[in-house]
C-alpha positions as CSV (number, residue, x, y, z in Angstrom):
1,X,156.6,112.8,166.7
2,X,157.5,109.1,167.7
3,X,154.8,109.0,169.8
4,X,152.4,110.1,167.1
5,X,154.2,107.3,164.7
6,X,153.2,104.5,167.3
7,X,149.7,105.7,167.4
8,X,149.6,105.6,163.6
9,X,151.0,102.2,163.4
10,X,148.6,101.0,165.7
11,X,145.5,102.4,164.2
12,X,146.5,100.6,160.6
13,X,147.0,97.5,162.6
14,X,143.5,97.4,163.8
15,X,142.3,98.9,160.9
16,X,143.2,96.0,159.2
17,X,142.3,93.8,161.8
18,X,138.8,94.6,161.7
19,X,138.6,94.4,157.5
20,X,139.9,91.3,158.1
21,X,137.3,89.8,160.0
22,X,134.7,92.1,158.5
23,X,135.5,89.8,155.1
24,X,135.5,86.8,157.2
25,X,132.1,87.6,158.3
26,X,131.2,87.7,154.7
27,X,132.8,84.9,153.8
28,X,130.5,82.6,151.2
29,X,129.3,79.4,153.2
30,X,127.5,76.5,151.6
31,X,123.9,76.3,151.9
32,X,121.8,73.4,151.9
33,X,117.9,73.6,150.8
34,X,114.7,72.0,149.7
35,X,112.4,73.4,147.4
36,X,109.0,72.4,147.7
37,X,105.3,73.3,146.6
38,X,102.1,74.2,148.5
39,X,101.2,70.8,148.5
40,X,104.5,69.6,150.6
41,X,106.0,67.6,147.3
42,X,109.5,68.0,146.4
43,X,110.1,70.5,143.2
44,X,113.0,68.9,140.7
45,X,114.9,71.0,138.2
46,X,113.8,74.2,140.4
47,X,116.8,76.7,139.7
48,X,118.6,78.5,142.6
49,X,120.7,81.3,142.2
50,X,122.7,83.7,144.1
51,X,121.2,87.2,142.8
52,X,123.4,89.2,141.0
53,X,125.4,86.3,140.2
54,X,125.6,84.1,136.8
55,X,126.1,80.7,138.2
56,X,124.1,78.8,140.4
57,X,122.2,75.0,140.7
58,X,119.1,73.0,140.5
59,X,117.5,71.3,142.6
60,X,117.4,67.2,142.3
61,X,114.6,64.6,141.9
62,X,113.8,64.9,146.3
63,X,113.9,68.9,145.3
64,X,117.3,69.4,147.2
65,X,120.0,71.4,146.8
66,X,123.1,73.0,147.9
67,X,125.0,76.1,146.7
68,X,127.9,78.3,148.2
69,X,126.7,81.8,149.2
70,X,127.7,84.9,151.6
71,X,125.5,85.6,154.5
72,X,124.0,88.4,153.1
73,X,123.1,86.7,149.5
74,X,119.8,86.7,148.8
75,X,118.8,83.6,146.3
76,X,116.4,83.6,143.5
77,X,114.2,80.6,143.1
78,X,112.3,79.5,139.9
79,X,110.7,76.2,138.7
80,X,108.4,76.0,135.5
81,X,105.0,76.7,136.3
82,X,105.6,78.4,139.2
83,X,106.1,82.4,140.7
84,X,109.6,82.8,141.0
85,X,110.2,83.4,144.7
86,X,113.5,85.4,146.0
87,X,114.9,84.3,149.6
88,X,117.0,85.9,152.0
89,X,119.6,83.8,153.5
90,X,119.6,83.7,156.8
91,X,121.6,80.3,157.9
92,X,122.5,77.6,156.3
93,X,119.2,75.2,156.1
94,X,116.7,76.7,154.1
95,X,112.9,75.7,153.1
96,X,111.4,77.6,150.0
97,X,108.0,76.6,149.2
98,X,107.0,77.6,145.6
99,X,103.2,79.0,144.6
100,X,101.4,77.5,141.5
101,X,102.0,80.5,138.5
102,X,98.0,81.7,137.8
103,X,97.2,82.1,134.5
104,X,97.6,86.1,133.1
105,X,99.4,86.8,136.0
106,X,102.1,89.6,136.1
107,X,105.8,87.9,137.5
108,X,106.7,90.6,140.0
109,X,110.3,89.4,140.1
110,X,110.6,89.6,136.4
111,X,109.3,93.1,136.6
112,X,111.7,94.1,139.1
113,X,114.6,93.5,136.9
114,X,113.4,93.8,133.3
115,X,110.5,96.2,132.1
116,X,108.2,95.3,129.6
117,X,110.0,97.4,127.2
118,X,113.6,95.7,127.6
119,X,111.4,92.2,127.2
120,X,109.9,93.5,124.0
121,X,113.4,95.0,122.7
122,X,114.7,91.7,123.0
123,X,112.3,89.9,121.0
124,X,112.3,92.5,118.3
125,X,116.0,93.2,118.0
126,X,116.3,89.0,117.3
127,X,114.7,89.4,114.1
128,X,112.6,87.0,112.6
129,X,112.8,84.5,114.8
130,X,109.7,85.0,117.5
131,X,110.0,83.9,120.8
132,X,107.5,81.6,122.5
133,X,108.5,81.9,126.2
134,X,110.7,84.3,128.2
135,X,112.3,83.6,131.4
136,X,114.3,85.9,133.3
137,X,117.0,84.7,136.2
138,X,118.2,81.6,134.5
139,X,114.9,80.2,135.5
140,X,115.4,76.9,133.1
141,X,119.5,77.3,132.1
142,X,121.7,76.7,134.8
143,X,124.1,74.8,133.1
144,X,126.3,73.5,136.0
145,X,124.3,70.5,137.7
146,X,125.0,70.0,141.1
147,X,127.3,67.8,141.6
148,X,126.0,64.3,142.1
149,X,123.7,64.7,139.3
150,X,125.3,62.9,135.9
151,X,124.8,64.0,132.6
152,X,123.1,67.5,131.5
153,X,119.9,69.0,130.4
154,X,121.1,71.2,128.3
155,X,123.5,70.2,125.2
156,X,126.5,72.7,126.3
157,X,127.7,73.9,129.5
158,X,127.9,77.6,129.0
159,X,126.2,80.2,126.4
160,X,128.0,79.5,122.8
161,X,127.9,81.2,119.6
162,X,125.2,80.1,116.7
163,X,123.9,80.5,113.2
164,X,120.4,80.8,113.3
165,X,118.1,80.3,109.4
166,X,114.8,81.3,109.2
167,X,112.1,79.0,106.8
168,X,113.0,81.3,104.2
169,X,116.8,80.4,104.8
170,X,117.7,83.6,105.6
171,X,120.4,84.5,107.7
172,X,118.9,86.1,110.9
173,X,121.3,88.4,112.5
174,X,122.0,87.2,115.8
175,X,125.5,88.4,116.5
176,X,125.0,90.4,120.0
177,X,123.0,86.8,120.9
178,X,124.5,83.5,122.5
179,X,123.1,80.2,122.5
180,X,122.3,76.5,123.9
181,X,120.0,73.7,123.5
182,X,117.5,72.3,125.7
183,X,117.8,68.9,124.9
184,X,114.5,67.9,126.9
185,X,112.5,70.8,125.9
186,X,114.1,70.1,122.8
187,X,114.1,74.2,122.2
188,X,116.5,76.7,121.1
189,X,117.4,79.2,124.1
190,X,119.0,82.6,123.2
191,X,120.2,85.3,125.4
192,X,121.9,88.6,124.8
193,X,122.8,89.4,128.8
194,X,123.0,86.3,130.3
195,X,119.6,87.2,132.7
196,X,116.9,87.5,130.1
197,X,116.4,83.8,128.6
198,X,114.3,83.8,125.4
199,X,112.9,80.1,123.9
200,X,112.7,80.4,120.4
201,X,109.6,79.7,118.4
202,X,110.1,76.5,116.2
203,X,107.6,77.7,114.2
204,X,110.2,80.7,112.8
205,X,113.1,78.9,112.1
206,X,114.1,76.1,109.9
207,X,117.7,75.5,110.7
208,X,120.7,76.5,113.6
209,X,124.2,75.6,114.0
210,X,125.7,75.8,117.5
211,X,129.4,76.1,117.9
212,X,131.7,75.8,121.5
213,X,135.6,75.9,121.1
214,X,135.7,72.3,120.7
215,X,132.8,71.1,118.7
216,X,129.7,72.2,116.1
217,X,125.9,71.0,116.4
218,X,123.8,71.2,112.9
219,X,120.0,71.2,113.7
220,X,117.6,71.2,111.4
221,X,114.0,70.5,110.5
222,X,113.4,67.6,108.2
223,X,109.8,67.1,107.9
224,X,109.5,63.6,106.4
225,X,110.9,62.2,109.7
226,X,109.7,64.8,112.0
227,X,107.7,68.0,112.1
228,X,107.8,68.6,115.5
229,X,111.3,68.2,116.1
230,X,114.8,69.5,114.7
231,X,117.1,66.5,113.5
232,X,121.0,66.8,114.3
233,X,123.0,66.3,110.9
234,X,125.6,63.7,110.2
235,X,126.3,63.9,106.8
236,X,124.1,65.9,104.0
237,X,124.6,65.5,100.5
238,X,121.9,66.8,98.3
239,X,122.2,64.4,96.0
240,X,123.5,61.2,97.2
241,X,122.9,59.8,100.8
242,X,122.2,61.7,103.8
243,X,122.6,60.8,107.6
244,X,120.5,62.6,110.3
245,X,119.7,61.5,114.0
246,X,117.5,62.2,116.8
247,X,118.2,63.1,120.2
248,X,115.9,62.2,123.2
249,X,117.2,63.2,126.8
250,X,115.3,61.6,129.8
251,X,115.8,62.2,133.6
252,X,116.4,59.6,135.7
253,X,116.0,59.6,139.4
254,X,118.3,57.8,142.1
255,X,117.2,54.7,142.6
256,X,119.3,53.5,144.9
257,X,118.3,50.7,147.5
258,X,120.2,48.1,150.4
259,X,118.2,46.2,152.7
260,X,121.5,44.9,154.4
261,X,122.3,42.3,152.3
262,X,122.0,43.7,148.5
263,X,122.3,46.6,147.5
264,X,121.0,47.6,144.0
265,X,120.9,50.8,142.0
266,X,122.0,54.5,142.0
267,X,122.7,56.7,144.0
268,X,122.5,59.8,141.6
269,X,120.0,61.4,139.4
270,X,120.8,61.5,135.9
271,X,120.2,62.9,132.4
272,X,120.4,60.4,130.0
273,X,121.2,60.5,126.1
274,X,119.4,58.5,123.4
275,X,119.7,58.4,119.8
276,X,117.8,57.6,116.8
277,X,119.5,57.5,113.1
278,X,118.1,58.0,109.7
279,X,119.4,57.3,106.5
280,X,117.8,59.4,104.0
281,X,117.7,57.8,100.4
282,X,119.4,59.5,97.1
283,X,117.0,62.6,95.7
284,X,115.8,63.2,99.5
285,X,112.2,62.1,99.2
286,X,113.0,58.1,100.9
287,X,114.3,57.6,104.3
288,X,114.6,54.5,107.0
289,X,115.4,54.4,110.1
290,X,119.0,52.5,111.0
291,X,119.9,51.0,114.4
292,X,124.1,50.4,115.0
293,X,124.0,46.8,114.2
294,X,125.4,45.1,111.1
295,X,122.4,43.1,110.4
296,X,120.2,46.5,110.2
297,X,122.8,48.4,108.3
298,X,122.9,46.0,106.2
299,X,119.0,45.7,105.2
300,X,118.5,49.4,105.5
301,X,121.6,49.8,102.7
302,X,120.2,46.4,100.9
303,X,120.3,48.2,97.3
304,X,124.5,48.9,98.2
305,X,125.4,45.8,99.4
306,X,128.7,45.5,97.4
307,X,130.1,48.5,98.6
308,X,128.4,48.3,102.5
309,X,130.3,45.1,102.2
310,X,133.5,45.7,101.1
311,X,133.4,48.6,103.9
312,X,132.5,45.6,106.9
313,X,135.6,44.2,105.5
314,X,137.9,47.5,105.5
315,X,136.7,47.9,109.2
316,X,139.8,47.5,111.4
317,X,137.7,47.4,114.8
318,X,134.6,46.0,113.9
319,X,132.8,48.6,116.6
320,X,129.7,49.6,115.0
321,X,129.3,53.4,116.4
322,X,127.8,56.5,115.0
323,X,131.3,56.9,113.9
324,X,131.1,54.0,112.0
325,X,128.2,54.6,110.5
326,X,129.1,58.4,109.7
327,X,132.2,56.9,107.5
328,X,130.1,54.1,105.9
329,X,127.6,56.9,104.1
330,X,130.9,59.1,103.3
331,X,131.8,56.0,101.6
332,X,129.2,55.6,100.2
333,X,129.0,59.2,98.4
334,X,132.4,59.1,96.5
């Protein structure tokens, strides 16, 4: 019996042993990558994920990349106007080159893991609002830049809940759907699973209103400033003044230079944020265009200048923000 107790003993020992390294083996490693085209030129804001996984990266302005995987991963590689390409890892430099999409092609990789039928459901089960484009693997939301790239595409970091009106104002039932903004595509993005990405046809909606746990985006379509774009509100009042602005995202690549003596510029890529405002005029039918300087508040507001006025002087600060300015017009509407 003892003797058959020290053979036991011994056989869990190695037994667990050889899981041990057996994890170890499959232990996740960071991989570093370049994603290029059939022409040899770097491919920027390709996404790269590890299949079966939610998170992943994208690549940068010289189309590299990095992104922590197990030595069996297989990543999926995707770029806009291009075939999605999947690639086995097998060590920890990789080279993906990426084919030109042709046009009425069928995505092979997209038909591998959704059927036309689940592509169609998903359309139809939104509702009203049609859907212009469908991507599947995350191919243009990966949320989580890498990490030397400042700023963001995309105007939350995750999926988030919305309210989506259609141009009859109709509530469209969207509660099994989640939500972000593409703040360079400047499109809606909607998802029920996380996988299958659908870009929502501005054409079908007039209005959303994007929520995260710690703030709320109003969008909607004003067409005396824009009709190709949605505006973000600030303050609407139907019948006094209204304050709306415009978002335009650009990327920025690293610019960064030293030839031993100065050195000038950034090392990063980055996304970065500008804003437009518009004041738009009691009975909604005037509007002008406001920058965050006194002198222009001041002539677009020229018919309140009492009250814009006795405002400058309540300002404690004196910083002229779109805080600021968001106050001014709630003063002005009592």
């Amino acid at each position: 019996m003892r003797t058959k107790s020290v053979f036991l003993l011994l056989f869990l020992f190695f037994s667990i042993i050889d899981r041990a390294q057996s994890v170890n083996g499959l232990k996740k490693q960071t991989l570093h990558g370049i994603v290029k085209n059939e022409k040899n030129k770097a491919v920027q804001n390709a996404s790269v994920i590890v299949k079966g996984e939610e998170k992943g990266t994208v690549t940068d302005s010289l189309g590299l990349f990095k992104i922590d995987a197990g030595p069996n991963s297989v990543l999926i590689i995707s770029a806009e106007g291009y075939e999605p390409t999947m690639k086995p890892v097998n060590g920890k430099e990789l080279i993906i080159v990426l084919v030109k999409t042709p046009d009425n092609t069928n995505n092979s990789i997209l038909n591998e893991t959704i059927s036309q039928k689940a592509v169609y459901n998903s359309v139809q089960d939104f509702g009203k609002a049609e859907a212009s484009r469908i991507y599947q693997g995350s191919a243009l939301t990966i949320f989580h830049q890498k990490e030397e790239t400042q700023g963001s595409r995309y105007l939350f970091n995750w999926w988030v809940n919305g309210t989506v009106l259609d141009t009859n104002l109709t509530v469209i039932n969207t509660a099994d759907f989640s939500f972000n903004y593409d703040k360079i595509g400047k499109k809606l993005l909607a998802t029920r699973d996380k996988n299958t990405i659908i870009e929502i046809n501005d054409a079908a909606i007039n209005s959303f209103i994007l929520k995260s746990d710690t703030s709320i985006a109003k969008f909607e379509k004003i067409p005396g400033i824009s009709k190709k774009e949605f505006m973000i509100e600030l303050v609407k009042n139907e019948v006094k003044y209204s304050l709306y602005k415009s978002m335009k995202t650009t990327f920025q690549k690293a610019d960064y230079t030293n030839n031993g003596i100065i050195a000038s510029g950034k090392k990063y890529d980055e996304f970065v944020d500008g804003f437009e405002y518009y004041i738009i005029f009691p009975g909604g039918k005037q509007f002008r265009k406001v920058e965050l300087k006194k002198k222009s508040i001041r002539e677009t507001l020229a018919y309140e200048e009492e009250k814009v006025k006795q405002y400058f002087s309540k300002s404690e600060s004196g910083v002229i923000n779109e805080t600021f300015l968001k106050e001014l017009i709630l003063f002005l509407n009592q």
